[in-house]
C-alpha positions, 0 to 999 in steps of 0.5 A: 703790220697790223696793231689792234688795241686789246685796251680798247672798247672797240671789239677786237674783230672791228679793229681788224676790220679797219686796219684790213680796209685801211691797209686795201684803201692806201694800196698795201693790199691789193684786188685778189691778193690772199689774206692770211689763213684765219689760224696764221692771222690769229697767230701773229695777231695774238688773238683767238681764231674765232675773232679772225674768222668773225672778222673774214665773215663780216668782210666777206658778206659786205663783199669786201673780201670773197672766199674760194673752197680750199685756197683761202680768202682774197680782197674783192675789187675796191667798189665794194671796199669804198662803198663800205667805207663811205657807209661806215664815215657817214655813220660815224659822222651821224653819230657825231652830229647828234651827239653835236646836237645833244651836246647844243652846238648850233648847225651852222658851226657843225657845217662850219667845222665839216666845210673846214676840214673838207676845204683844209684837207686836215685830219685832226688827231684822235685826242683832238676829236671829242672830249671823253664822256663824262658818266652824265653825258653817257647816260643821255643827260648831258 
């Protein structure tokens, strides 16, 4: 149900954050249902309970998930899961943006391609997003 990338330079307990906000956001989890105990989660993920735990600490102070004493973890209501989400794409967007900026494309066709993908509804694939990072432009000289 759950991948996470071991590969990835995104640490592993913010892969799992996603796909836990993901898996809320298309309706596979629901308000109030039981997240899996942190030790089962680990288990069938692969990885160490302490990257669970992490992760259910960061859910649950951005109010994405609650905890009760002795029973375990739940998702909270979907505000809270769309309010985090919104804040998370927009950053996203902003490092974007700047990174548009920096690299010399003019606004008009950054607003261009953001109206596009809006009015067109389409979701590029992850390879046709950006073009990877020489060390030059990693650096900020690009």
């Amino acid at each position: 149900m759950i991948q996470l990338d071991l590969q990835s330079r995104v640490p592993i307990y913010e892969q799992l954050k996603s796909k836990i906000c993901e898996l809320a956001m298309a309706g596979a989890l629901k308000p109030n249902d039981q997240l899996p105990s942190v030790r089962s989660f680990a288990r069938d993920l692969g990885i160490n309970p302490n990257t669970v735990q992490k992760t259910y600490q960061d859910l649950e102070r951005e109010g994405i998930i609650y905890s009760v004493a002795g029973k375990g973890s739940f998702l909270s209501d979907t505000l809270h899961l769309n309010a985090h989400l919104e804040r998370h794409y927009l950053s996203k967007l902003s490092g974007l943006a700047a990174l548009a900026k920096r690299s010399g494309i003019p606004l008009g066709a950054a607003l261009e391609t953001v109206q596009k993908a809006y009015d067109d509804n389409s979701i590029p694939s992850a390879s046709s997003q950006t073009a990877p990072m020489t060390s030059h432009e990693e650096r900020g000289n690009g």
